[in-house]
N, C-alpha and C positions, 0 to 999 in steps of 0.2 A: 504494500500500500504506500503509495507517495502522496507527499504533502499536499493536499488538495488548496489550492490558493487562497479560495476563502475562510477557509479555516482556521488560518496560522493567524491570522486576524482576530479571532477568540482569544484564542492561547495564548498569543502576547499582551489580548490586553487584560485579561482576567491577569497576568503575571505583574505586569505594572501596576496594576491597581495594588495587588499584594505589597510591591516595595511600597506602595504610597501610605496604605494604612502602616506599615510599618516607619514610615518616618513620621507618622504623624500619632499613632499611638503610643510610640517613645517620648513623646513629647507633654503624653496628658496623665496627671496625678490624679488617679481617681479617688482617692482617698479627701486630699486636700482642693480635690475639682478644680484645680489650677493645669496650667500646660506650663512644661519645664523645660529648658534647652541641656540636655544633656553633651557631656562633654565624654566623646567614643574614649579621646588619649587618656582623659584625665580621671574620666568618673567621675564628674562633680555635678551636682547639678545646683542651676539657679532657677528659682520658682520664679515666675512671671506669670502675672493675668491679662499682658498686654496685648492683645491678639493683632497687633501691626508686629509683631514681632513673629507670629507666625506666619504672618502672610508675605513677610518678607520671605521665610524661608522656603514658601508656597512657590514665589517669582522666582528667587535664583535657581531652585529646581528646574521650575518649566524652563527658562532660559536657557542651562545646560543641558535638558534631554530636548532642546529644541534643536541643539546642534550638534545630539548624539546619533552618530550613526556607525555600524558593524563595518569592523574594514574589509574593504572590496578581496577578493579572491587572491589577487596579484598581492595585494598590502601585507595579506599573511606570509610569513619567513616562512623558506622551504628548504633549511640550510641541517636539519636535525637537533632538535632540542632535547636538552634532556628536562627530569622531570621539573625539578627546581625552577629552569629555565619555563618551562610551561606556566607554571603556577605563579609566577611574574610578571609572564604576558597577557593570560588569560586578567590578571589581577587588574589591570591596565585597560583592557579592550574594555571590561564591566563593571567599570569603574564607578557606575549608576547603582549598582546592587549596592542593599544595604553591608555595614562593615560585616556585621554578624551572621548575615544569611554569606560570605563569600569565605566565612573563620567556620561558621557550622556545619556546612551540609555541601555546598554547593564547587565550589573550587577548591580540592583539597587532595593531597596524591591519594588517600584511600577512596576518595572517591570516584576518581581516573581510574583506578584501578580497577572499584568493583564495575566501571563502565565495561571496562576491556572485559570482565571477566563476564558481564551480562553478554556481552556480545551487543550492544548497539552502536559500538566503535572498533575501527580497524584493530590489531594489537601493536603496539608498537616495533620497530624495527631494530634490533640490537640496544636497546633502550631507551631508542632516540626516538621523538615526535616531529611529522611534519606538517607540509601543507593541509595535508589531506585531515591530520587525526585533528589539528586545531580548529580545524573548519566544523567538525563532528562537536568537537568538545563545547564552540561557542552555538551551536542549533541546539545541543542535550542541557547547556547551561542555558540560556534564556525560556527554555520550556517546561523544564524539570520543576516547577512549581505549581503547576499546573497538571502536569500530565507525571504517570507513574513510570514506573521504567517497561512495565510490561507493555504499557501503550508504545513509548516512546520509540520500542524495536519494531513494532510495527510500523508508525509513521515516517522513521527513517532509514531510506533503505542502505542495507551493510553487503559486504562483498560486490561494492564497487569500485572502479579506476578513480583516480585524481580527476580525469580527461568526463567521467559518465558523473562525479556528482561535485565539480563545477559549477554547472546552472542549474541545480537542484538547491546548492547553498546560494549564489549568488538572486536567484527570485525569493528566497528566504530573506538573505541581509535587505533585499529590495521593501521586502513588505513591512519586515521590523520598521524601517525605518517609515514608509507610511502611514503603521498605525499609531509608531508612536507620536505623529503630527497630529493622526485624526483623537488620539486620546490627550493631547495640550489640549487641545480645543472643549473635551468634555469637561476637564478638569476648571478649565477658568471662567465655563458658564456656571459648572455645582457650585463655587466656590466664588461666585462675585459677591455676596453681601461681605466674606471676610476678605478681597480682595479689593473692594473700593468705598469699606463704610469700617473706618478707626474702632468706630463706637460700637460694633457687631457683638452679640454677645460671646461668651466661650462656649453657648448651646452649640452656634451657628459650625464651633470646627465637631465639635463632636457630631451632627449630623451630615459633616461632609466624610467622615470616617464609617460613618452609616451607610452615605449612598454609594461610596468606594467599596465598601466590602460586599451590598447586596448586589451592584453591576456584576465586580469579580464574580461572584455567584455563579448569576446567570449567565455570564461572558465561558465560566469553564463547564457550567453544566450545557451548556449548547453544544460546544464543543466535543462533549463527550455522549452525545447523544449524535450528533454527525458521522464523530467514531465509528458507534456503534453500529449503522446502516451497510456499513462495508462488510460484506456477506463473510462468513468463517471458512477460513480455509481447508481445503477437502483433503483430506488423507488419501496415500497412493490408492490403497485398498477403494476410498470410494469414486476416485478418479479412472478406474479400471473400470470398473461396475456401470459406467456411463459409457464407457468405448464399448 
């Protein structure tokens, strides 16, 4: 099964929405019902109920995933990396993921590994990574929040050339970059009363973390019912049985 176009459209934005409620539920003390800027290096936090303050960090956001985009096929090093080297560059390309999501689960050599070892990426080549396995690693990183690994082998196809999935990543990096134009745009209409009124309550962010997480929702349950429509695969046995 290959990435059906409209699809990857769900998936990345149910994923974005995920980093989004996570930058911004980092930010809200539900105890003290205040929002705090948390400091990733230092651990410190300082309370604030100023919500120009979060809408400041609403804009610098959109701003830079305004001019994020997946580097082109050519951009990625075909020179053989090792793993270190991977997990530096990958750290770099996704550089949008929250700190935590790229230290817990998502860019991590055990986690390249259990890829290799699921089988929904090439295996490496004398324990080097190249064009090809990085290209795998940034389509399995940007959807892996959304989708399980057992989907993810399906949606992406393995035991192919550098030359055969090319334009399979390249209409990928194309879309990423797409949706994540068409989701600026969702984001700074949910979020105009704390984007152009000081005085907005701290209801206002806590129901923008509301309608983030119920799109995401709906953005991966679609997705996963799209999935699903793609008929199961037939065993030799009953592939015979129709000849």
């Amino acid at each position: 099964m290959y990435l059906p176009y409209n699809l990857i459209c769900y998936i990345i934005i149910a994923n974005i929405k995920h980093y989004v409620n996570m930058i911004l539920v980092n930010n809200y003390d539900c105890k003290n019902k205040m929002f705090v800027l948390k400091s990733h290096r230092e651990g410190d936090f300082i309370m604030t109920e100023n919500i120009g303050l979060v809408a400041g960090k609403l804009r610098r956001w959109e701003t830079y995933l305004d001019d994020f985009k997946l580097p082109t096929w050519n951009e990625i090093p075909d020179i053989g990396l090792f793993m270190d080297q991977v997990i530096t560059l990958l750290t770099q390309y996704l550089d949008y993921l929250p700190p935590e999501l790229k230290e817990d689960s998502c860019i991590t050599p055990a986690a390249i590994n259990n890829y290799v070892r699921m089988k929904i990426m090439p295996e490496p080549k004398k324990k080097r990574y190249y064009r090809l396995h990085i290209a795998y690693l940034l389509m399995i990183c940007t959807m892996k929040q959304t989708l399980s690994i057992a989907v993810l082998r399906k949606m992406i196809p393995v035991g192919v050339s550098a030359e055969e999935f090319e334009p399979i990543y390249s209409a990928y990096s194309h879309r990423h970059r797409e949706t994540a134009q068409y989701f600026i745009r969702q984001v700074h209409d949910a979020a105009d009363s704390i984007l152009h009124n000081e005085d907005a309550p701290p209801q206002d962010i806590k129901d923008l973390i509301f309608s983030m997480t119920i799109i995401s929702g709906f953005s991966q349950l679609l997705a996963e019912k799209l999935i699903l429509l793609e008929p199961p695969e037939q065993t030799e046995e009953q592939c015979a049985q129709e000849t």
